[in-house]
N, C-alpha and C positions, 0 to 999 in steps of 0.2 A: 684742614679737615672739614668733611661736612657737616654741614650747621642741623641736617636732622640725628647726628649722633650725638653732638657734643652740647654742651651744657650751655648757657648765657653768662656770662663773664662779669666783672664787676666792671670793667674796663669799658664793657658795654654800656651799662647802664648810666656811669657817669655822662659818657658823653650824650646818651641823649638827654638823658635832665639838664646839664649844663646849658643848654639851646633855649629859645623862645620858645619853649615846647609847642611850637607850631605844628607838628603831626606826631601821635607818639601810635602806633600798630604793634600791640603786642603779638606774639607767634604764639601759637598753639602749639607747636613742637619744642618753643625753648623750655628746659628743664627749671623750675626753682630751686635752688643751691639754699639749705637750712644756714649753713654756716659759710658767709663770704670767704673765709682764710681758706677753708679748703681747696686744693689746687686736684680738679680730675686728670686721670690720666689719660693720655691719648688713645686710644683703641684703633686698631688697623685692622680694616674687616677685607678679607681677601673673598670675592667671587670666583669658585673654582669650578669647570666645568666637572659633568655627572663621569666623564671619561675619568679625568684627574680623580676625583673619586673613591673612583672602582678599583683604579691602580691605588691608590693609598692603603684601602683597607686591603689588599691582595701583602701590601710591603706590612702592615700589622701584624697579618696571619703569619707569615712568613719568618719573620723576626722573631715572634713567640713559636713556632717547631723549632727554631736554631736555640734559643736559651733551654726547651727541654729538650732536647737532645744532646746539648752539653751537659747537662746531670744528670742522663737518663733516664729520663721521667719519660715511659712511652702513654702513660694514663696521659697524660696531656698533650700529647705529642700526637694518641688516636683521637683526640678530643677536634682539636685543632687543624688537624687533617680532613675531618667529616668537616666543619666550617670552610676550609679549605673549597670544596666542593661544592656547598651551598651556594658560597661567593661568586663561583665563576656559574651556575644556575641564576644568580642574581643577574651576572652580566651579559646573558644572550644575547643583546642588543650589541654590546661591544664583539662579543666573541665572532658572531655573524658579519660586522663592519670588517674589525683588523685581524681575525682567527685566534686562536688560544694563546691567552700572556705568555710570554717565554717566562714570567717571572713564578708561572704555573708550572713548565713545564721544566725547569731549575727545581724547583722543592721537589719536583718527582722524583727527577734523578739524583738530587742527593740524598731525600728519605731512604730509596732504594739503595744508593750505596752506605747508608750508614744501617738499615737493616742489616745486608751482608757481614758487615765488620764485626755488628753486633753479633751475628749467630757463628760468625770464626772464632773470636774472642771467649766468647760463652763466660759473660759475666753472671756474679750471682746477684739474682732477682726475687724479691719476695713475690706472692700470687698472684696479687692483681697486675703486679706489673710486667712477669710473665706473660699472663693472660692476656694483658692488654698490645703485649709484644708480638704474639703470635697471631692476633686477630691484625694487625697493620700490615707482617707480611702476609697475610692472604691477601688483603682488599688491596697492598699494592700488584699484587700478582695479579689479580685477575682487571684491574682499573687502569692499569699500564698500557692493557693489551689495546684499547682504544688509541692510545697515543705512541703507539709501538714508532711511527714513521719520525712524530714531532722528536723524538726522545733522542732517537738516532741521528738525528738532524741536530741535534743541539750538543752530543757527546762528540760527535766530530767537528764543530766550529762552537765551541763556548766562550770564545773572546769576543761576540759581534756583540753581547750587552756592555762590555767594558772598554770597547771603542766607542762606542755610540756614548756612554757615560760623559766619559772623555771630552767628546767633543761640545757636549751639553753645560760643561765647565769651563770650558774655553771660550766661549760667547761673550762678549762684552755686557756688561751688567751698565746699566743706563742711575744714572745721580744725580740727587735732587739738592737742592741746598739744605731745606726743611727736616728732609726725613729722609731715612735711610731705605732703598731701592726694596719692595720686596721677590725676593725669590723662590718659587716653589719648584725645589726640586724632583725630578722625577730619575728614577731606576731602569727606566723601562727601553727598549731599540723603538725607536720613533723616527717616519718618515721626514724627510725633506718639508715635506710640505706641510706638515702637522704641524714642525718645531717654527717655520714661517705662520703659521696661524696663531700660533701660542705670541708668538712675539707681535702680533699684532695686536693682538686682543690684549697685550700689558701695555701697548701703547694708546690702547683707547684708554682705558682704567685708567693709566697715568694724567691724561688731557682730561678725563671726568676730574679726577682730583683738583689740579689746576682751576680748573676752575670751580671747583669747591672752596677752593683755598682763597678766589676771586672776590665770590660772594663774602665771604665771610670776614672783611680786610673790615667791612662796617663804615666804609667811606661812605661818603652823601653826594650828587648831586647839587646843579645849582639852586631846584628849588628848596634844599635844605632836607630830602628826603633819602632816607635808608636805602643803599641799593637791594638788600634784602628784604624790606617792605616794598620795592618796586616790584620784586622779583614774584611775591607772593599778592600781587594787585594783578599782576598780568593774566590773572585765570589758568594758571598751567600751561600757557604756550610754550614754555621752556621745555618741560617737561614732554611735551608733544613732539616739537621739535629733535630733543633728544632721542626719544622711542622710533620716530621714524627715520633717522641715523641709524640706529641700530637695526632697523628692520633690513635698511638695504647692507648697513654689511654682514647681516647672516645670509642674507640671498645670494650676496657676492662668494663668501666663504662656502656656501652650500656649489655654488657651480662652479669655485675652483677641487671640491672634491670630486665632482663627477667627471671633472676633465681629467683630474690624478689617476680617477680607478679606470678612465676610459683609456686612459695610454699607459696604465698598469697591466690592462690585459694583454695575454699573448697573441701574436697573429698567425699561428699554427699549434697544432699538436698535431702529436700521431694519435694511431689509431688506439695502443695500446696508452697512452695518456689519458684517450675522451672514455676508455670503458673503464679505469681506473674513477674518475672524474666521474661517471655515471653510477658506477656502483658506490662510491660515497656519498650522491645526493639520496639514492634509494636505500641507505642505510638508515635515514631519519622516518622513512615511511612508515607511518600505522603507529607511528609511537605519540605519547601523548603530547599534546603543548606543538606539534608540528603546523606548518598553514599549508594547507594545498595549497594557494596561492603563489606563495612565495617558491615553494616546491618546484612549480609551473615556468615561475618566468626562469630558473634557472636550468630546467629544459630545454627552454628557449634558446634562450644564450647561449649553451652546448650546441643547440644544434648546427648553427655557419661553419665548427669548425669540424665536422660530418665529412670525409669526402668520398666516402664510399657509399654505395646504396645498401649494404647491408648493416652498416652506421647506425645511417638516419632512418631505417625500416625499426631496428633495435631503441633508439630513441624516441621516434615515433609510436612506439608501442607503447612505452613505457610515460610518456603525455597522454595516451588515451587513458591508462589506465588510473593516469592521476586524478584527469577529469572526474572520475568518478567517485575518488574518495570526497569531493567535496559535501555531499551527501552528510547529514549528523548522526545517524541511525537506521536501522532499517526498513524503517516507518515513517520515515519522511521520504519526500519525493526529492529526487535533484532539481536542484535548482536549473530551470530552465536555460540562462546562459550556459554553465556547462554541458549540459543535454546538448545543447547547438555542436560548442568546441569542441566535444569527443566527436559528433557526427566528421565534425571538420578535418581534424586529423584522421580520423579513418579512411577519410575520400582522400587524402594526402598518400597514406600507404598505400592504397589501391594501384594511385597514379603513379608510384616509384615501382612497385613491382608489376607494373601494368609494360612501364617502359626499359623493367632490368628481368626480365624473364630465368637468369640465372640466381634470383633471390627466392629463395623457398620458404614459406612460413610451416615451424612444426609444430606440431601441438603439445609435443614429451620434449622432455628434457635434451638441452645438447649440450653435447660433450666439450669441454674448453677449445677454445680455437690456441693451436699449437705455433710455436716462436716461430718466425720467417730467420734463417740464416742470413749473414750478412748478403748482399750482392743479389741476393733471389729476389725478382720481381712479382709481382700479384697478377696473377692471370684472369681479364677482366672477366673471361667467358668460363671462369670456374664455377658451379655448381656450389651457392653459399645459402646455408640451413639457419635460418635465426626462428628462434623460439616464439612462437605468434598464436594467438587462437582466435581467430576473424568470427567463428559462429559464435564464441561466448562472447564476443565483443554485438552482434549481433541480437542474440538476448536479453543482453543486460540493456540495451536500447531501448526496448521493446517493453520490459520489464517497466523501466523508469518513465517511458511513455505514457502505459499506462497507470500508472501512480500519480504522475501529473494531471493528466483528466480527471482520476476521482480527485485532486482537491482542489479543484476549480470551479468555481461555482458555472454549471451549466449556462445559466440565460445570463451571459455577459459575453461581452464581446473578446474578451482574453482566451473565452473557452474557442470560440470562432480563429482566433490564430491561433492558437495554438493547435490546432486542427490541421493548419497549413504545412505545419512539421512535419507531417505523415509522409506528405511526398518525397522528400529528401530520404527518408529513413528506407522508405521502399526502391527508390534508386541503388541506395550502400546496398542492401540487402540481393536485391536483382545482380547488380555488380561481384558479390561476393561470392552467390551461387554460382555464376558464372566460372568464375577462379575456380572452387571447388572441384567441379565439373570437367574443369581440364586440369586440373593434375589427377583427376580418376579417384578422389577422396571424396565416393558419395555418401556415406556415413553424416559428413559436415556437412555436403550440401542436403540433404533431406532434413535435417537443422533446419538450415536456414528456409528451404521450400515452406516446411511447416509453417514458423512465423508469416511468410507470407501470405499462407493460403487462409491465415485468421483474420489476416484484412480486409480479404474480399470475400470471404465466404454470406456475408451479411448483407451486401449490397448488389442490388441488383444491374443500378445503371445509372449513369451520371444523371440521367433527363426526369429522372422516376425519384430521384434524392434530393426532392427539396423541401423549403423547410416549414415547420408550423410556426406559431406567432410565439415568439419570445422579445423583449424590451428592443426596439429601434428593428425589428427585422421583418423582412418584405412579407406580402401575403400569404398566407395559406394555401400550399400546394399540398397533393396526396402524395401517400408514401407504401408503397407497394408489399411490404412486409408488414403492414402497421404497425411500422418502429416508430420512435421518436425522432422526427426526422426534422432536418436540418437547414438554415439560410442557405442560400445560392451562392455565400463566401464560401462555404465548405463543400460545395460541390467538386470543387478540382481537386478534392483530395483523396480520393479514393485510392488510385493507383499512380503514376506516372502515365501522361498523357489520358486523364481517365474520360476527359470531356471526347476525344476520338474514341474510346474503346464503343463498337458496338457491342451486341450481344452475342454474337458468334466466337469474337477474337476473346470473350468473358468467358467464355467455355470450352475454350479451348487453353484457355493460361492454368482454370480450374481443374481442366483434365491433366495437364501435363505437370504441376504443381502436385499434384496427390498422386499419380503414377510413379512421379519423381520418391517419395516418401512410401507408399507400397512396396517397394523393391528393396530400399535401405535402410528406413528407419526401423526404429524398435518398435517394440509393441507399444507401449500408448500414443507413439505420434502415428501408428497404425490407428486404434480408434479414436482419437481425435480426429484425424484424416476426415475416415469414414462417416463419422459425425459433419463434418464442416460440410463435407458432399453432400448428403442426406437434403442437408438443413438450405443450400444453395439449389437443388433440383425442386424442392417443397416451394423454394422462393421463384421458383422458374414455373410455378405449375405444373409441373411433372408429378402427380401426384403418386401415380402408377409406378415408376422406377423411382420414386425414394423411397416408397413402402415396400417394393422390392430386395431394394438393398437393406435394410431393415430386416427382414423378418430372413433374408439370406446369412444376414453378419448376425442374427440372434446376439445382438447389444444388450438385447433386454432381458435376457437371461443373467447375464455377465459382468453388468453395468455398476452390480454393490459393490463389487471386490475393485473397485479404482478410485482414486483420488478424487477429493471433493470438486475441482475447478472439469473434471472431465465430467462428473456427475451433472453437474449446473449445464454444459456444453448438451449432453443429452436431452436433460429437459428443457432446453430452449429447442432443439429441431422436434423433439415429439410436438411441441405446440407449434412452431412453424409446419410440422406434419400436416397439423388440426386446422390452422389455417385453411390450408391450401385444398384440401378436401375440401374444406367452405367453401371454397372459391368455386371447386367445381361439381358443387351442390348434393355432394354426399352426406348427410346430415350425422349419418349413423356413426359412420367413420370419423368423423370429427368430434362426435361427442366422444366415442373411445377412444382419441386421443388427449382430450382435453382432460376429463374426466377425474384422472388420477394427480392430476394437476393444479387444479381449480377447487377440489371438492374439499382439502383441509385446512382453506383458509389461509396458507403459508406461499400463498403466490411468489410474492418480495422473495422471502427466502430462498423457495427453489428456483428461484429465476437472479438470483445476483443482483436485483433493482433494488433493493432498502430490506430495511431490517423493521421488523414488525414490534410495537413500544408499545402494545400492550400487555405483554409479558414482564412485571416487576422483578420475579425473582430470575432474572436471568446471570451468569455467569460475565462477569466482565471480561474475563479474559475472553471467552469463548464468542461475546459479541463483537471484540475487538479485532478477533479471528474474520470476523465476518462480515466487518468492515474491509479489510483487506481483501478479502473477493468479491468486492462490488465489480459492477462492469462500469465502464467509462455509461453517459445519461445517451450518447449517437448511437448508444447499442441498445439496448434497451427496446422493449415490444410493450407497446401501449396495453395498459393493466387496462383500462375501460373497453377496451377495443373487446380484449379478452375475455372478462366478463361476459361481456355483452353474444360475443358469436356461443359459449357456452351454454349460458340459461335461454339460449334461444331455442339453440337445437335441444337441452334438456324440452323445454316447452314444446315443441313440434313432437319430440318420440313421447313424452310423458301425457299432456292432456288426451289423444287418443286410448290411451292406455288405461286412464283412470276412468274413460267414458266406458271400453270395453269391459271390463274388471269393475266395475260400481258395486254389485251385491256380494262379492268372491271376498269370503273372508280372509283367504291365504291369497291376495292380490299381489301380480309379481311390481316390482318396484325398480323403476331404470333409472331415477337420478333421487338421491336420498337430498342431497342438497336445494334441490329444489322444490320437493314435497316440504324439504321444511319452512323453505321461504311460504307457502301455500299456508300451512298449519298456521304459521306463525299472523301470516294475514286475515283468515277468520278468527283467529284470538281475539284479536283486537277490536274493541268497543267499537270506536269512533278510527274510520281509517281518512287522512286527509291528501291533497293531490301528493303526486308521486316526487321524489325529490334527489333519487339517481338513477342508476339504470335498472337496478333489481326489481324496483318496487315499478316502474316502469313495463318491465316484461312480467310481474302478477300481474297486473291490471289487465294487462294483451291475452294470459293464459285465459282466463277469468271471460273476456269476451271471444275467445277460442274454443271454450270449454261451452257454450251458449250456440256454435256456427256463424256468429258474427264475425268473418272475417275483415272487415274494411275496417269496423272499431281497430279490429288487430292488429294492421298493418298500416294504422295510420299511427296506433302509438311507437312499434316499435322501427317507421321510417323516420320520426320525428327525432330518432336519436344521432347528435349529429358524429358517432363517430366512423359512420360506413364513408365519411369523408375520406376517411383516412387508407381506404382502398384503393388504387390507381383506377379499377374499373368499377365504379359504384352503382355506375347505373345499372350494371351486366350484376352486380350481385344484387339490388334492390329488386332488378327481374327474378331473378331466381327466387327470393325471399317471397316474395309474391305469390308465385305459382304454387311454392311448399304451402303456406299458409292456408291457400286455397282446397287443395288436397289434403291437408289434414283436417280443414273444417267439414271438408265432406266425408270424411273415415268420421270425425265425430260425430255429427248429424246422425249418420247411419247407425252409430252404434248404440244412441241414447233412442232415437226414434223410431229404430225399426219396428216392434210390437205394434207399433198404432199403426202403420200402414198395412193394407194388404198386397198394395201394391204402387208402384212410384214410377215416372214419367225421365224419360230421359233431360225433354225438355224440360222438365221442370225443374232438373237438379243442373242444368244448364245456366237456368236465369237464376238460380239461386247464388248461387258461386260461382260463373263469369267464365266458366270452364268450356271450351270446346268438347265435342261427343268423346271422340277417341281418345281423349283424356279422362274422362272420366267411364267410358267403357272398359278401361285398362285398369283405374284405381279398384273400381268394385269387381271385377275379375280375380285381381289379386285375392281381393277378400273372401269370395266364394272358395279360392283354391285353399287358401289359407284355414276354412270354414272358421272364418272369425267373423261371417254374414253366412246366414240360412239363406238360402232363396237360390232364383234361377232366372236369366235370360228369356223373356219373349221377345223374337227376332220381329214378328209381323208386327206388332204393336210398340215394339223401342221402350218398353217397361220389365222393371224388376218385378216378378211374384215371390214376395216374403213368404217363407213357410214358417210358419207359427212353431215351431219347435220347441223354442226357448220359452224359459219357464218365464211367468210377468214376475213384477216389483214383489207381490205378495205370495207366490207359488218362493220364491228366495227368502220371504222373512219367514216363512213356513220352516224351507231347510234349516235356515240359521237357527233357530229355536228348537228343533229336533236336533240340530249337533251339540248345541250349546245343553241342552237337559242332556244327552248318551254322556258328556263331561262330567253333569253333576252330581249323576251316578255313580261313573268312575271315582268320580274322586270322595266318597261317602263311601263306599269299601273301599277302600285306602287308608279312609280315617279307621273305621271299624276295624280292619286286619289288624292295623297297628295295633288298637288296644286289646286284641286278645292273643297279638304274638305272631300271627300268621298269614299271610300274602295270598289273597286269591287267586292273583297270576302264579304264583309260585306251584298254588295248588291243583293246578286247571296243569301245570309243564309237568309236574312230577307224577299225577293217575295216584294210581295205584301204592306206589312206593311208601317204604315205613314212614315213620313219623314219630316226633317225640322219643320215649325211653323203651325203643321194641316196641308199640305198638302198632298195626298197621292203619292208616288213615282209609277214611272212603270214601268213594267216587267222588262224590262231589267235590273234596279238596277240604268243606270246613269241618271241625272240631264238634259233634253232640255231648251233649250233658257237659259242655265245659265247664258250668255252672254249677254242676252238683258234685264236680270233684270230688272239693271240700267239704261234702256230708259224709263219705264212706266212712266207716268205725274199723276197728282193728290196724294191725302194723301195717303200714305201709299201701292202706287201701285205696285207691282212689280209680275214677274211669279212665277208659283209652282218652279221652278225649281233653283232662285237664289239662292245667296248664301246670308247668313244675313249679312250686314252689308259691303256689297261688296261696289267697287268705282262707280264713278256715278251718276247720280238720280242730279236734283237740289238741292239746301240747302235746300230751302224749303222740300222737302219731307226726307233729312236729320232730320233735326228738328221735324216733325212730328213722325218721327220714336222713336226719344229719348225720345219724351214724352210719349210715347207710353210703 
């Protein structure tokens, strides 16, 4: 026995005292015995595998239904059956290695058959136990149904447990002199090769023993020392030794079961076997405790023995779709390996019904495929329907694509490959419309167009998509939409072959892409469509035929009654609208598209880019809504960029504006956002340099508002985001020239009174402007009569005509409107407190008043005041008021009764 169970002997101790107590090493494991005479008993500890286990406590359960069943005790008998159940819950691991205990599937069928017996016989039962009768056959009735196959398998051959018993008796039992052999029986039908692993592993445990029994004989060596104090000097080498013994025979043991299960499997099935086979693994899907994983590889494995293409089309569906449960929620992204392996089996079914053309994918239901008679062959060139949906497999791609770029941190290099996926997915996607397209099911293919056309609607051109300065990434290139634009790793992702696409074959995929979905899709992939086009023509410079299309499709009429992700989808092309007018130097038009955009501070929000934190009391749920419709950060339009072309063109339409309108108390107002940034700057005490781009462009309005153009245009070229323009110089021109031209609308409009007359050249070298440029700006304005004056041709000068009232002829007016007010509103007060409205009185003439009597001309009330002197019942003048102070009681009185 071993010496760390068992006690120290007397026997021991003798001999080592007897000795020249030359070494004496007590053990820390030997036991101290209170009383020498006592003699312990031996203890046989059996190590039983978790398998033996699981079957033992299956033979517990089991044994106790058979004792209540024989007294009829069904309380214990449902007691013990629900355990029943836990137990084999307990042993998934087993049940998934060797399939369901037959010693399970034994207590089925004989509970069931002793229910029956039970309910023929109709013994008498008090309540609970009744109750408890009738509650077992239901849960057998309906928990059988699972094992309807095992059940019938076992009621037709129930002798294979009691051969296999049998033979597990007949084994030669191995003997010791010592001690007697242990054996743990088992109940259970056990492989060949299980019952040779069993008998191995009792022959290891036996040779442990052995030499347990070695160490512990307490002989000595020649130096006189303990083999068991040599044993425990060694530092544990023994013990090391041994563990790596055992390591290698569970390696051994472990690859003699994979060679068992590998020449266990079959090397065919039919067809009707692998859909039996298929629909048993799809019976554990979606249920709880299941592993996609595991799910997967046994897809796998089904699929070699496929030999049809409509098979491995039907398998192959059902692998993409697994793919996808791997997923935890619906707010987590998949995980990027399976994102790959669905892509990869899809391209798989492609390729099978690419080369078996009589395989059809349906979208609806199909009908059982019907028994083959004996002798009837399968006709390769038959016409075979497997139930598939390639566009919702295309979706959900797309779907979980973009779920993965919102949660990837942009400026990392993981966001940059992950980038690289697009290609792949727009290949499947190309491919599938394809498919679509010829079987004449355009429905599916304007699906899938759509998807497509959301990828490239945003990008202009491989050469034009490179990237800004994010961690380890090359220089700073422009970016033509002023998006957030991206390393030169992710330039080849646009499309397939996107570094060949020029511009023509980019308008031509966009046109035939949204043609494709015009004719078949529904209504919103109809305005999406139109939106995505919109938003790619604005990106092309076309300003003219996107504003076209726009105000033809009246989106903007329309645009509340749709979904929030189509909502976002518009106000991103109305601002690539505004852009692109910038571009090609409409100012007007771009502030009216920007406008409604810019002006409530909720940029982020309507544009999908971030969610704005300084709103505390916001709704969790409802921000978490709107986390979920971010856009990936390569879509996204530069917010400073935005800003900035904004309060530019507010500044170019607004300081002219305030220069004409200066004394006009009713002064019309064209960008409220920006008078207030204005208000908000002369608030302020002490203002110090500017420190983004707002405060930037007041500073510009400010020496705009002055005619100092070059101050103007030197602050707002200094803003480095017209970078961000593929043609910067061509809009830094244009920006130029505006500047220039509104400084001289302003000039004009603040200093025309002090002139009598002005120089062409002079308003030439003022502001850098050619003639016929400024012979055209002040032309406008005469037409406009927003300038008095007139052209002298022989002299090349304007003559101002003094028309306009000066500075003081306007605080004149102001003070004459403002007193006609203070008037008004002093009878208003006054009417009020005698009861009656002068306007009232001025509308009505003539007409009665008061209680019958007639009112006059004027409208107001005489002698209202002396009402309350008349004497007698009921006396008073036309003119009081009812029920004024005054009057004796007496005529009080008479009035009430009155």
């Amino acid at each position: 026995m071993s010496r760390f169970f068992a006690g120290s002997s007397s026997e021991d101790e003798s001999d080592v005292s007897s000795g020249d107590e030359k070494m004496k090493v007590p053990s820390k494991f030997a036991k101290e015995s209170d009383d020498e005479e006592e003699v312990e008993e031996n203890v046989v500890r059996v190590a039983k595998s978790t398998r033996d286990r699981r079957y033992e406590e299956f033979d517990n359960i089991v044994n106790k239904i058979n004792s209540a069943m024989k007294s009829n005790d069904w309380v214990t008998t449902l007691d013990e059956y629900e355990k029943l159940y836990k137990q084999l819950d307990k042993s998934k691991a087993l049940v998934a290695k060797e399939g369901t205990p037959r010693v399970f599937i034994k207590a089925l069928v004989v509970l069931e058959d002793h229910a029956a017996s039970t309910l023929s016989s109709k013994p008498k039962m008090n309540g609970p136990n009744n109750k408890s009768f009738n509650a077992m056959r239901q849960r057998l009735k309906k928990g059988n149904k699972a094992y309807e196959t095992q059940i019938t398998n076992y009621r037709a051959n129930p002798d294979v447990e009691k051969n296999s018993d049998d033979e597990e008796e007949e084994e030669p039992e191995a003997s010791d002199d010592d001690e007697e052999p242990i054996k743990v029986p088992s109940k259970f039908a056990k492989s060949d090769s299980d019952d040779d692993e069993d008998d191995k592993e009792d022959d290891d445990n036996e040779d442990d023993e052995d030499e347990d029994d070695d160490d512990d004989s307490g002989s000595e060596d020649e130096s006189g020392v303990k083999k068991s104090d040599k044993w425990f000097s060694a530092g544990g080498k023994q013990v090391a030794k041994t563990r790596s013994r055992k390591g290698a025979d569970d390696k051994k043991r472990t690859k003699k079961k994979a060679e068992t299960a590998q020449a266990a499997k079959p090397t065919e099935m039919t067809e009707e076997q692998i859909r039996e086979k298929l629909k048993e693994i799809l019976s554990g899907r979606g249920r709880k405790g299941t592993d996609s994983t595991k799910q997967d590889a046994k897809l796998n494995e089904l699929l070699p023995y496929a030999k049809t293409p409509n098979v491995s089309v039907e398998i192959l569906i059902q692998i993409a779709s697994n793919h996808f449960d791997a997923a935890r929620n619906a707010n987590t992204a998949l995980p990027v390996n399976s994102w790959k392996s669905a892509l990869e089996t899809i391209k798989k079914v492609l390729e099978v019904i690419k080369a078996n053309p009589q395989v059809i994918l349906s979208e609806d239901e199909i009908a059982p495929v019907a028994e083959k008679k004996e002798g009837e062959e399968n006709d390769p060139d038959a016409v075979t329907h497997v139930s598939g949906n390639l566009a919702a497999f295309v979706e959900r791609l797309d779907d979980e694509y973009i779920k993965s770029l919102q949660n990837i941190d942009p400026h990392t290099k993981d966001y940059i490959a992950r980038l690289q996926d697009e290609q792949g997915f727009m290949q499947v996607s190309e491919s599938i419309q394809e498919y679509y397209e010829r079987l004449k099911r355009m429905t599916s293919a304007a699906r899938v167009a759509a998807r497509r056309l959301e990828h490239v609607y945003y990008r202009l051109g491989a050469a034009k998509l490179e990237g800004i300065s994010i961690p380890d990434a090359q220089v700073e290139a422009p970016s033509t939409d002023g998006a957030s634009a991206l390393p030169k790793e992710a330039v080849s992702t646009v499309v397939p072959g996107d570094t060949d696409y020029s511009v023509d074959v980019r308008d031509a995929l966009v046109d035939r892409l949204s043609h494709v979905v015009y004719l078949h899709g529904d209504e919103r992939l109809k305005i999406r469509t139109m939106l995505c086009t919109i938003y790619y023509k604005a990106l092309r410079d076309k300003f003219y035929e996107a504003r076209d299309m726009m105000l033809m499709s009246h989106l903007q009429d329309t645009i509340g009654q749709t979904d929030i992700l189509t909502q976002i989808l518009f106000n991103r092309t109305m601002v690539q609208l505004g852009l692109s007018a910038f571009r090609a130097g409409l100012i007007k038009q771009t502030h009216s598209c920007l406008s409604d955009i810019c002006a409530g501070g909720r940029v982020k929000e309507l544009l999908a880019q971030g969610t704005n934190t300084r709103y505390h009391d916001r709704d969790p749920k409802r921000e978490k809504e709107e986390r979920k419709r971010q856009l990936p950060y390569h879509m996204h339009i530069n917010q400073d960029l935005l800003d900035a072309v904004h309060y530019v063109c507010a500044m170019l339409l607004e300081v002219p504006n305030m220069a004409a309108n200066a004394f006009d108390i009713k002064r019309k107002v064209i960008s409220r956002p920006f008078r207030r940034l204005l208000e908000n700057y002369e608030r302020n005490i002490f203002n110090g340099l500017p420190e983004n781009t707002r405060e930037v462009i007041v500073l510009a309005s400010k020496a705009l508002d002055k005619g100092d153009w070059e101050t103007c245009q030197k602050l707002v070229f200094d803003l480095p985001v017209w970078n961000l323009f593929s043609n910067a110089v061509g809009v830094k021109d244009m920006l130029s020239k505006k500047m220039k031209e509104e400084a001289l609308r302003t000039f004009l409009f603040s200093f025309n009174t002090h002139y009598d007359s002005i120089s062409i050249s002079s308003l030439v070298s003022l502001f850098s402007l050619d003639e016929s440029t400024i012979h055209s700006v002040v032309s406008k304005m005469m037409i406009s009569e927003e300038l008095h004056g007139s052209w002298d041709q022989p002299t090349g000068c304007i003559i101002m005509q003094q028309v306009e009232p000066t500075r003081l002829q306007y605080l004149a007016l102001q003070l004459s409107e403002k007193a006609g007010l203070l008037v008004e509103a002093n009878e208003k007060l006054l009417d009020g407190r005698t009861g009656y409205g002068y306007k009232e009185g001025q509308k009505r003439g003539d007409r009665e008043g008061g209680r019958g009597r007639p009112y006059k001309a004027g409208g107001r009330r005489e002698e209202g005041e002396r009402g309350n002197q008349g004497a007698g019942r009921g006396a008073r003048t036309s003119g009081a008021p009812r029920g004024g102070k005054g009057g004796n009681r007496k005529n009080e009185k008479t009035r009430g009764r009155r």
